[in-house]
Structures are given as C-alpha cells and as structure tokens.
C-alpha positions as CSV (number, residue, x, y, z in Angstrom):
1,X,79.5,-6.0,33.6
2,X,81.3,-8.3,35.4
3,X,79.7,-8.3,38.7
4,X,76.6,-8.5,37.0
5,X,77.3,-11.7,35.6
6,X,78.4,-13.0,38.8
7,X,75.0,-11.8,40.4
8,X,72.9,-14.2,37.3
9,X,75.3,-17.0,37.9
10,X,74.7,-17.2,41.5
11,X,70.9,-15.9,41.8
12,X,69.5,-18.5,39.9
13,X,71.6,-21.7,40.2
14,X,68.0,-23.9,40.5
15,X,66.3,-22.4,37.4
16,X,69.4,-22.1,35.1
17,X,69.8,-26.1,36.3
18,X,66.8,-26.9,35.3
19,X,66.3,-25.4,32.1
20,X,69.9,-27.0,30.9
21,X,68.3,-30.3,32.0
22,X,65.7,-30.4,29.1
23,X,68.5,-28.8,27.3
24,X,70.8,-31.6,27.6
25,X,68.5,-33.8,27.4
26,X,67.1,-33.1,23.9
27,X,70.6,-32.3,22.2
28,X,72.2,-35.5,23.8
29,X,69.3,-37.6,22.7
30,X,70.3,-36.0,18.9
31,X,73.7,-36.8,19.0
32,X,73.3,-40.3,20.4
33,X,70.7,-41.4,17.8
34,X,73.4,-39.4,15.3
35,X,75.9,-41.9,16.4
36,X,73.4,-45.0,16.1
37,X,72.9,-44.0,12.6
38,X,76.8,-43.6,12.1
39,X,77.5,-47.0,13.9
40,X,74.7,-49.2,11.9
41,X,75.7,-47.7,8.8
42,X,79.4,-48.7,9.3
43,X,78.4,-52.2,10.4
44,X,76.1,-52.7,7.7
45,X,78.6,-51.9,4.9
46,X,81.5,-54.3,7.0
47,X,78.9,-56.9,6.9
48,X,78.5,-56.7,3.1
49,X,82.4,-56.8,3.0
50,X,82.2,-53.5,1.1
51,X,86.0,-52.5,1.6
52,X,86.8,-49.0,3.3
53,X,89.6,-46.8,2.0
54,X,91.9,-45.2,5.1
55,X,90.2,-41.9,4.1
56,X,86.9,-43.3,5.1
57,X,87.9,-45.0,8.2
58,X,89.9,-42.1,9.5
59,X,86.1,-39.8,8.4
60,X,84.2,-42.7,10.7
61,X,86.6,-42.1,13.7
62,X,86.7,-38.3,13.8
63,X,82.7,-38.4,13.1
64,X,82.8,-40.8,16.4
65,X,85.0,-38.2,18.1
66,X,83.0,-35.6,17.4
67,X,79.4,-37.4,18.6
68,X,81.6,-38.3,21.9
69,X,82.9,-34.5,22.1
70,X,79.4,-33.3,21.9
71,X,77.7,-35.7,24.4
72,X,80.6,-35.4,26.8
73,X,80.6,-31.6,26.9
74,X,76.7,-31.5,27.1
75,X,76.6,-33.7,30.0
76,X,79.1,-32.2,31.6
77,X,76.8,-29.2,31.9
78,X,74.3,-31.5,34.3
79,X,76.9,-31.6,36.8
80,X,77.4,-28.0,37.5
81,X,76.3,-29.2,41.3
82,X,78.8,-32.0,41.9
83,X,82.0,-30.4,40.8
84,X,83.7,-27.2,40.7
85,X,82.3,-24.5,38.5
86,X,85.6,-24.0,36.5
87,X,85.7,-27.6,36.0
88,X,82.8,-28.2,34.3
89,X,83.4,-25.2,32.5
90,X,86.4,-26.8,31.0
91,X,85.0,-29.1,30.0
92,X,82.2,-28.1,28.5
93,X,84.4,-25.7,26.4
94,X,86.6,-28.8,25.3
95,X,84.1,-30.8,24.1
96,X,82.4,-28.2,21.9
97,X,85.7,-26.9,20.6
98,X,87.1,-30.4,20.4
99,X,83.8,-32.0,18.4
100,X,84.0,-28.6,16.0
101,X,87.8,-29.4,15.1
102,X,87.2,-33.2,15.1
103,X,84.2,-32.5,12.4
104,X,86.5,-30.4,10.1
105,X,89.0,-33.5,10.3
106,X,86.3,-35.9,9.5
107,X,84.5,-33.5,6.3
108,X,88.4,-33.0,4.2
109,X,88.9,-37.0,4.9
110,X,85.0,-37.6,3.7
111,X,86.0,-35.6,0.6
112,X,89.5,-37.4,0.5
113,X,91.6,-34.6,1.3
114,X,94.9,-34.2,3.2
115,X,94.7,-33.9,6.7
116,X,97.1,-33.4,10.2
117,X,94.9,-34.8,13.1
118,X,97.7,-34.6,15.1
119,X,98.0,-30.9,14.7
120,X,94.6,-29.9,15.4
121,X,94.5,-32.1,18.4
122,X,97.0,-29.6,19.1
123,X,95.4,-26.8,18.4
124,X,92.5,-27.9,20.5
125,X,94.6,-28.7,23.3
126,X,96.5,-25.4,23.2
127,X,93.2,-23.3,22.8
128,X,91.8,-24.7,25.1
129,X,94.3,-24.6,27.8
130,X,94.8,-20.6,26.7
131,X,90.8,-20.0,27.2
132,X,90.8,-21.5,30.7
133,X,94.2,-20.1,31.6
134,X,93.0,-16.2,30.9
135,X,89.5,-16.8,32.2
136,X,90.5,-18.6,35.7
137,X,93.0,-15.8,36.2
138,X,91.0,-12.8,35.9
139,X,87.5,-15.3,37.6
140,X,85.3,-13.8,34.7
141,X,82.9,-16.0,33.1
142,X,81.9,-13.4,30.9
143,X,85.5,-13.0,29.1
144,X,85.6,-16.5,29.3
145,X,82.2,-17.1,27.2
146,X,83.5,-14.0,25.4
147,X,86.8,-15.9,24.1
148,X,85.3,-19.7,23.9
149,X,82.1,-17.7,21.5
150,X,85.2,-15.5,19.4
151,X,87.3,-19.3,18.8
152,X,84.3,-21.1,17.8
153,X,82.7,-18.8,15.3
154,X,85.8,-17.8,13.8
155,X,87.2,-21.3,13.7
156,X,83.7,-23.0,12.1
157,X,83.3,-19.6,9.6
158,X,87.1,-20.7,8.4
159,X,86.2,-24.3,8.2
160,X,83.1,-24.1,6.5
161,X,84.8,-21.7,4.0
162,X,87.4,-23.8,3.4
163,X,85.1,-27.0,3.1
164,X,83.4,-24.8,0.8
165,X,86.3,-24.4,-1.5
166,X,88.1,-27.3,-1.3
167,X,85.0,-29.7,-1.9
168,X,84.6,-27.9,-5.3
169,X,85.3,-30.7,-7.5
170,X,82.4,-32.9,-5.3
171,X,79.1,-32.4,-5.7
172,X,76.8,-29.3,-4.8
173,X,74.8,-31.1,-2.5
174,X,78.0,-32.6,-0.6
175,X,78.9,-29.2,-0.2
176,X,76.3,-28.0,1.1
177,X,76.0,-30.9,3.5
178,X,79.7,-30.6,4.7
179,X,79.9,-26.8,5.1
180,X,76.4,-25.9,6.2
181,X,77.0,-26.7,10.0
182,X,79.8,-25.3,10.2
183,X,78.2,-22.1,8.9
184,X,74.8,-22.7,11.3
185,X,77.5,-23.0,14.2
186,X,79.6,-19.5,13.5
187,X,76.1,-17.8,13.4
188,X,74.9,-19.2,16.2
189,X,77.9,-18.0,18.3
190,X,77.8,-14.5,16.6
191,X,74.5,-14.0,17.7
192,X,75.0,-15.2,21.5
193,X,78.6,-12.9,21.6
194,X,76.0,-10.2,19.8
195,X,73.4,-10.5,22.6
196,X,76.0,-10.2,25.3
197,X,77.5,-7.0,23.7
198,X,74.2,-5.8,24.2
199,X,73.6,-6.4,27.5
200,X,70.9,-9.3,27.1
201,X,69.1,-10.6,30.1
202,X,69.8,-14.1,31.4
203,X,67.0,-15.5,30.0
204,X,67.6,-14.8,26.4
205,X,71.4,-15.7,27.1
206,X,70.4,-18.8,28.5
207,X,67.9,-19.4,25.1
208,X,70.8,-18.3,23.2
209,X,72.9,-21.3,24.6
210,X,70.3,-23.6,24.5
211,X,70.1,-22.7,20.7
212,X,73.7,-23.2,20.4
213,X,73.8,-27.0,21.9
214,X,70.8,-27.5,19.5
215,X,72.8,-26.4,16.6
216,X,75.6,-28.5,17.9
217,X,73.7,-32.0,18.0
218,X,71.5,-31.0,15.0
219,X,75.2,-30.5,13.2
220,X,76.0,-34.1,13.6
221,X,73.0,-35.5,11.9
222,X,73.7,-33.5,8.9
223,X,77.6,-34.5,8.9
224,X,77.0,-38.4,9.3
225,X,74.3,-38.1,6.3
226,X,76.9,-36.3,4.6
227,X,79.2,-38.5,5.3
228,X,76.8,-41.7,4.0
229,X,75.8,-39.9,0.8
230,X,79.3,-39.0,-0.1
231,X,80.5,-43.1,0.8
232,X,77.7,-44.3,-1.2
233,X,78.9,-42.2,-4.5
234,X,83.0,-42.8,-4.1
235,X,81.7,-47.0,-3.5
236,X,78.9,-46.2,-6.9
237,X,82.5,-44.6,-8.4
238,X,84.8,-47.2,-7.9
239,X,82.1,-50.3,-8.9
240,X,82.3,-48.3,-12.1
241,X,85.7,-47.9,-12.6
242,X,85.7,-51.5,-12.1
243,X,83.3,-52.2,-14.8
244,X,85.1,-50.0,-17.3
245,X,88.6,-50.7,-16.6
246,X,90.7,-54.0,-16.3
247,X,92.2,-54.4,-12.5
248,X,95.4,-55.8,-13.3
249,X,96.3,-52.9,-15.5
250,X,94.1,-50.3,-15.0
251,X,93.4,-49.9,-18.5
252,X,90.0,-49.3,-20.1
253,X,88.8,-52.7,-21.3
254,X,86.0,-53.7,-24.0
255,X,83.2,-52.8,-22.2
256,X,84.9,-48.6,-22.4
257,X,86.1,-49.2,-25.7
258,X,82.2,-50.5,-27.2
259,X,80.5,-47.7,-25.2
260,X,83.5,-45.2,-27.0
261,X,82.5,-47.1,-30.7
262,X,78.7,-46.1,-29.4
263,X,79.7,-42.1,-29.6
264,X,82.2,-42.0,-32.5
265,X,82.4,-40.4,-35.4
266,X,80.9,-37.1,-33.7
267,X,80.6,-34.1,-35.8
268,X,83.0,-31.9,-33.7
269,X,85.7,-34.2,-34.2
270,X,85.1,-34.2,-38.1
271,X,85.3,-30.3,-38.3
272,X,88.9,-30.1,-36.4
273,X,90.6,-31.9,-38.9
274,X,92.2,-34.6,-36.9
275,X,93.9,-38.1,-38.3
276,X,93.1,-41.0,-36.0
277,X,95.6,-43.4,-35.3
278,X,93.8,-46.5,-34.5
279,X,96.9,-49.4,-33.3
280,X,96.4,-53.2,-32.3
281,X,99.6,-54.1,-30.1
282,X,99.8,-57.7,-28.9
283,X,102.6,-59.4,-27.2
284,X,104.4,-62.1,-29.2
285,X,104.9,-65.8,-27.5
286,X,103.0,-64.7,-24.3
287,X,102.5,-68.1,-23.3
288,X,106.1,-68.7,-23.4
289,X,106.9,-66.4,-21.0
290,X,104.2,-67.5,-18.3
291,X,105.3,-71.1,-18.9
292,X,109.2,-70.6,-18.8
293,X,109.1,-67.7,-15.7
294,X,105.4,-68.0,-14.3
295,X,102.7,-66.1,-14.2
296,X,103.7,-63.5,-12.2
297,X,106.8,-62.5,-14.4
298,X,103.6,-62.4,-17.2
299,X,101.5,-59.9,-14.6
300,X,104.9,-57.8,-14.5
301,X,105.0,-57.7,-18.4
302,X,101.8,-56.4,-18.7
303,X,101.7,-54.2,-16.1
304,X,105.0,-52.5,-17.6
305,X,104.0,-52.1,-21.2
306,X,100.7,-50.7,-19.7
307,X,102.9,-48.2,-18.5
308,X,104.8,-47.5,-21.3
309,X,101.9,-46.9,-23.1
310,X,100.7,-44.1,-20.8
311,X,103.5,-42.3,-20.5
312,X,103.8,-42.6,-24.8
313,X,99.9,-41.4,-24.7
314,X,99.4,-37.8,-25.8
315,X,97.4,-35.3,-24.6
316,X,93.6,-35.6,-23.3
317,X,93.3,-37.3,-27.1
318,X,93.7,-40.7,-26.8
319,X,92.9,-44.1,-25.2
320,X,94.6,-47.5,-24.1
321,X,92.2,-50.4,-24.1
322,X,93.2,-53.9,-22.7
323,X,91.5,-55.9,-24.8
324,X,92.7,-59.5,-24.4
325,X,95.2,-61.2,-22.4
326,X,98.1,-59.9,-24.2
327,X,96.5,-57.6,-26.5
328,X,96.3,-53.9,-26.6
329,X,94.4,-51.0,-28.7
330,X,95.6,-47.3,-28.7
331,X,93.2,-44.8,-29.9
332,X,95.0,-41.4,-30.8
333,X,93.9,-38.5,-32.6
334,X,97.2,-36.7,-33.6
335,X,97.0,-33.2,-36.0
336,X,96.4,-34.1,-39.8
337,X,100.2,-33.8,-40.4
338,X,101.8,-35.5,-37.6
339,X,104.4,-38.3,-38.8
340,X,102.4,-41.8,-37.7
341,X,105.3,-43.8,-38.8
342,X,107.8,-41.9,-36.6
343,X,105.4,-42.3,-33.5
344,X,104.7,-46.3,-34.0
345,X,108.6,-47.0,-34.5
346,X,109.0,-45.1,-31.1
347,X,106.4,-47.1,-29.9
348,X,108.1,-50.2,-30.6
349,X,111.3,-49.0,-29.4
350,X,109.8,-48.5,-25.8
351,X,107.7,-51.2,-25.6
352,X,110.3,-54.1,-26.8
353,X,113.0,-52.8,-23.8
354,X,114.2,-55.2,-21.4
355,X,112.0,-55.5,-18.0
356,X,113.9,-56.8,-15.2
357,X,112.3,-59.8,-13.1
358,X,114.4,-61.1,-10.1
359,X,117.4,-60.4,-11.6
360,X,116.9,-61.5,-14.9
361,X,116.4,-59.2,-18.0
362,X,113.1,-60.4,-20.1
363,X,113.0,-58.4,-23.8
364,X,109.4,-58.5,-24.9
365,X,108.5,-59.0,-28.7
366,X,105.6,-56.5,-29.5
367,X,103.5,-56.8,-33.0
368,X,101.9,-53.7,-33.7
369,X,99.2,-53.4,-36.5
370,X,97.7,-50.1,-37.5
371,X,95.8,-48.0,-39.5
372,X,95.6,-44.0,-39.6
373,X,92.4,-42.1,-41.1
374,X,91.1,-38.1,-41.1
375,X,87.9,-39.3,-42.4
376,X,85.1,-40.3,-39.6
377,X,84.8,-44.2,-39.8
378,X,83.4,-46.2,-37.2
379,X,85.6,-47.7,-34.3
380,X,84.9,-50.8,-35.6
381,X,85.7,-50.3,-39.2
382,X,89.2,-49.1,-38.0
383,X,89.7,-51.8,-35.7
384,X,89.2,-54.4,-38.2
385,X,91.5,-52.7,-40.5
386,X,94.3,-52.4,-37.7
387,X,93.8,-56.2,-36.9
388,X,94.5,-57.4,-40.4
389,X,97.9,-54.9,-39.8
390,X,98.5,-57.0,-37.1
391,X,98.1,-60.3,-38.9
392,X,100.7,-59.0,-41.5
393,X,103.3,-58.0,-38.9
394,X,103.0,-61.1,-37.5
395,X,103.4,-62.8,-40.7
396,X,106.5,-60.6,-41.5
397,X,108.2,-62.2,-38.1
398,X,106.8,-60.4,-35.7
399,X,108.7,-58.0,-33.6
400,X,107.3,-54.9,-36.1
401,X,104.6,-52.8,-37.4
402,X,102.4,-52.5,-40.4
403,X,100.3,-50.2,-41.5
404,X,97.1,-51.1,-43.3
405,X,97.3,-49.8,-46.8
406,X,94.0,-50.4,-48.5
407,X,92.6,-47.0,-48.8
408,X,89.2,-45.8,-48.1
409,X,87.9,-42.5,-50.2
410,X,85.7,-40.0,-48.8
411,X,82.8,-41.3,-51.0
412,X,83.0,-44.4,-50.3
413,X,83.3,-43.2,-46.7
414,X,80.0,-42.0,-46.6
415,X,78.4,-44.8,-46.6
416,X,79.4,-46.3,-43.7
417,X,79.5,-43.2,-41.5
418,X,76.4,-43.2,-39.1
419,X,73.7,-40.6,-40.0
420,X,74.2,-38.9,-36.6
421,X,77.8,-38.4,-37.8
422,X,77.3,-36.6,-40.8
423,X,74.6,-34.5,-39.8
C-alpha cells in the first residue's frame, strides 16, 4: 500500500495540480466571500453603536481565525511546486485542523458558553506536531492522511455532539446551524478514510478531497449565519429586557407589572388555593438622602434594598416591580396558611438595616403598605388596596406596615373578576 501511494503521488504531479487548482479556487472564493459577509456584518452593527458583549467579540475573532485557517491551508495546496512536499503538507493539515478547533471555540462563545482558547490552541499545536512527527518519520503519506482523516472526524463528530448538547436551552434552528458542519465534516472524512481502506483509485481519492475542502468552505457560511442569527436574537433579548425591567436595579418595572395585571386572575391559580400577598414599599425622606449625601449614595440605597428584596423573594412565585423612584411592589403568592404578618415584619427588619456609604452608616426608613387575598382580584384592585395601606403607615409615622383591612367577600368578588377568570 505504501509504494502504491508513492507511485500516484509521483505519476501524476501535473494532473493532481491542476485539478486542486479549480479546487482551491472555488472553496477559497467561499470562504473569502464567508469572511466578507462576517466583516460587513460586524461593521455594520459597530456603526449603529450596537454594543458587543466579550462573548461575541471573542465568537467574531475565532470565526476570523477559522476563515484565515481555511484559506491559508487551501492555498497552501497551490504551492505543492515551490516548496517541499512535507511542507505544504503541514500546512495544509494545520490549517484544516486549526479552522475546525477555532470553529468549536467560536460556536460555545456564540451560544455564551465557557471556553479555554488557550488550551485548544494547544491541542492543535500538539496534534499537529504529533501527525507530522509520525508521518515524516516513517515518509508515508498514506498514514499521514490516515491519522490527519482519524483527528478530524473524531474531533468535529465530538464537537458537533457536544454543540448539540450544550446549545439545548437555544433554539432548534441555532442548533442545527452550529452542529451541522461539524457533523457534514466528520462524514466527509469517514468516507475519504472509508475509500482508502478500500483501496480507491486516485481519482476518486482526489474527488474525495475535493469534497472535503468543499465541505470545509461551505462550513463557514453556515457558521457566520449562525453566528448573525444567534447575535440578532441575544441583541432582540436584551432590547427586551430593557423594556421590561428598570437598568438601575434590574427590577421589572410598570411596563412588566401592566402586561402581568393583563394575564391575572388565571383559573389555574384560583384552583391551587394560594393567598396573594400584594405589598407597596416606598422609601421614606428619599429626597433627603440624595440632597444631604448625593445621588449616588441614593443609587446605592436602591440598588441594596433591590437586593434585599430578592434574596427575601420566595420561590418561582413572586415579583419585585420598581415602580417609582423610591417605590417598590412585591407580588407573592404564599400557601393559604402562611403567616403574612411574620413575613412583612421580616421584611421590614431587612430592609431598614444600615448600608454603608464611604464610611458612613445610612439606616433607611421603609413604609410598607399591604394587602393579602385567596380570592382572584385584579392586579389593580389589589394594588389600590395596598396603596391606601401605605398611606396609613405613613400616617402612623412611617417606618412600619399596615395591612388593608376592608374585606372583600367572595360575592362581592365576583363582580369584579374578569369573565376569562372565572370561566
């Protein structure tokens, strides 16, 4: 087998130059219009001043690596004449093994996963090293095509599997766009390594290869649109987190908490049995606070009782809203027999601790108004009743909580449920 391989190499240097011509041609053509895509894209999205996360601009420079991989280890094949066999063999092998690692780099930072670049540059160094190493010491092009074909497939099978898996909480079709090269690539290489098992003729080798540097360039069209899609829908996410949610905070805000009155009372919620503890919290003498330490000592404040409130926030069941500039709404649905008064008073507690602020201690004064129901009233039926809690506590002199106490009966609820509620 070997000497056979020696005899195609050498027998027909002319046609096997030509035919990688075209070859080279067409799939470096496809990976530099690939890149033209990438590039435009990119610019077009820094002209709009559309911010990039560091997993997106470490995606854009392994997608770069990869196009650069691909056309340097293509053209490298063009200069089988000029420079030593082994040489371009070498290189040839590093850039396809170096754009297939660089691409699995660039899909887990797409989909905002962790990565090591700096140990799969590793990896392709040291692979690549062994491959050449073993193949220049026993002069065999066959085991050397032999290893190169085993390292690729098995290494793009792995990655698309786990590109597969760990993309599961993404979207199908960014799956499918991620993993599906990697896929095309390990069969591509099984079938050359299964055509050389069986003896193929040079021709059909040489096809074989052509196929795979096709597959290769073709790969990097369907990773940059991958790429694009999957930077358009994190940029459509995060435009509407920031409609929903308040930046300073990163609480929901009004426009959450009317689109939640919108789809409550639901008749699941009525059947489980739940009380609903609806609670307006404002901070008392606000104003003061910002005009005796500054604004920034009045970002801190609310920044830390927005805290607080998360971490008091139970379960998957309820909701902070910022509301105002100091005020607050919790929405918690707690089991029918849960003690509310218990839960406000250690609500109070937490919120009214001291906050340091460049070495001075600030004790907030929290007013906390609220009203608890297991019948199915609308958000803003509670809300109102929770306000006019507040009032009261700040009547009282502030500092406390009240609970609204004019009870509503299930008859009289009725009437103000939505139809779509009691149904």
């Amino acid at each position: 087998m070997r000497m056979v391989w020696t005899k195609r190499v050498e027998s027909g240097p002319v046609n096997l130059q030509v035919d990688l011509n075209i070859v080279v041609a067409i799939a470096s053509i496809n990976v530099v219009v690939s890149l033209l895509i990438l590039l435009i894209d990119n610019w077009k999205r820094t002209r709009k001043g559309l911010n990039t996360s560091a997993e997106e601009s470490l995606s854009l420079r392994a997608l770069i690596v990869v196009h650069l991989a691909f056309i340097f280890g293509t053209a490298s094949m063009t200069m089988i004449q000029i420079l030593n066999f082994w040489v371009i063999t070498t290189l040839v092998i590093a850039g396809a093994l170096g754009g297939i690692i660089a691409a699995y780099v660039a899909a887990r930072s797409t989909l905002g996963l962790a990565h090591n670049a700096r140990r799969w540059l590793l990896i392709w160094a040291g692979l690549t090293v062994s491959s050449m190493t073993l193949a220049m010491g026993l002069k065999s092009l066959p085991l050397l095509m032999t290893a190169t074909g085993v390292i690729n497939m098995g290494l793009s099978g792995l990655f698309c599997y786990r590109i597969w898996r760990a993309g599961r909480l993404s979207s199908t079709e960014s799956r499918v766009l991620l993993a599906l090269p990697f896929a095309a690539i390990s069969l591509t290489y099984f079938g050359r390594l299964a055509m050389m098992v069986w003896g193929a003729e040079k021709d059909a080798l040489l096809v074989a290869t052509a196929v795979v540097a096709y597959v290769l360039a073709f790969s990097t069209f369907t990773w940059v649109f991958a790429a694009m899609s999957i930077r358009a829908h994190h940029l459509n996410q995060r435009l509407d987190w920031a409609a929903r949610h308040d930046p300073l905070t990163g609480l929901e805000n009004r426009r959450s908490l009317t689109e939640m009155s919108r789809q409550w009372p639901n008749q699941k919620w009525a059947q489980l049995g739940r009380r609903i503890i609806c609670a307006c919290i404002d901070l008392d003498h606000f104003k003061s606070i910002n005009d005796t330490y500054g604004h920034e000592a009045g970002d801190m404040i609310l920044e830390a009782t927005a805290k607080r409130l998360q971490v008091l926030l139970q379960g998957e069941n309820g909701r902070i809203f910022r509301v105002g500039g100091d005020e607050f709404l919790l929405w918690q649905e707690v089991s029918e027999g849960t003690n509310v008064e218990m839960l406000l008073a250690e609500l109070l507690d937490c919120l009214s601790m001291e906050i340091k602020f460049r070495g001075r201690y600030i004790r907030p004064s929290v007013s906390i108004g609220y009203c608890d129901t297991v019948l199915p009233l609308p958000v803003d039926d509670l809300i109102r009743r929770a306000d006019n809690a507040l009032y009261q506590s700040k009547e009282g002199g502030r500092g406390r909580f009240s609970r609204h106490h004019d009870e509503i009966s299930p008859i009289a609820a009725e009437g103000i449920v939505p139809a779509a509620a009691q149904a």
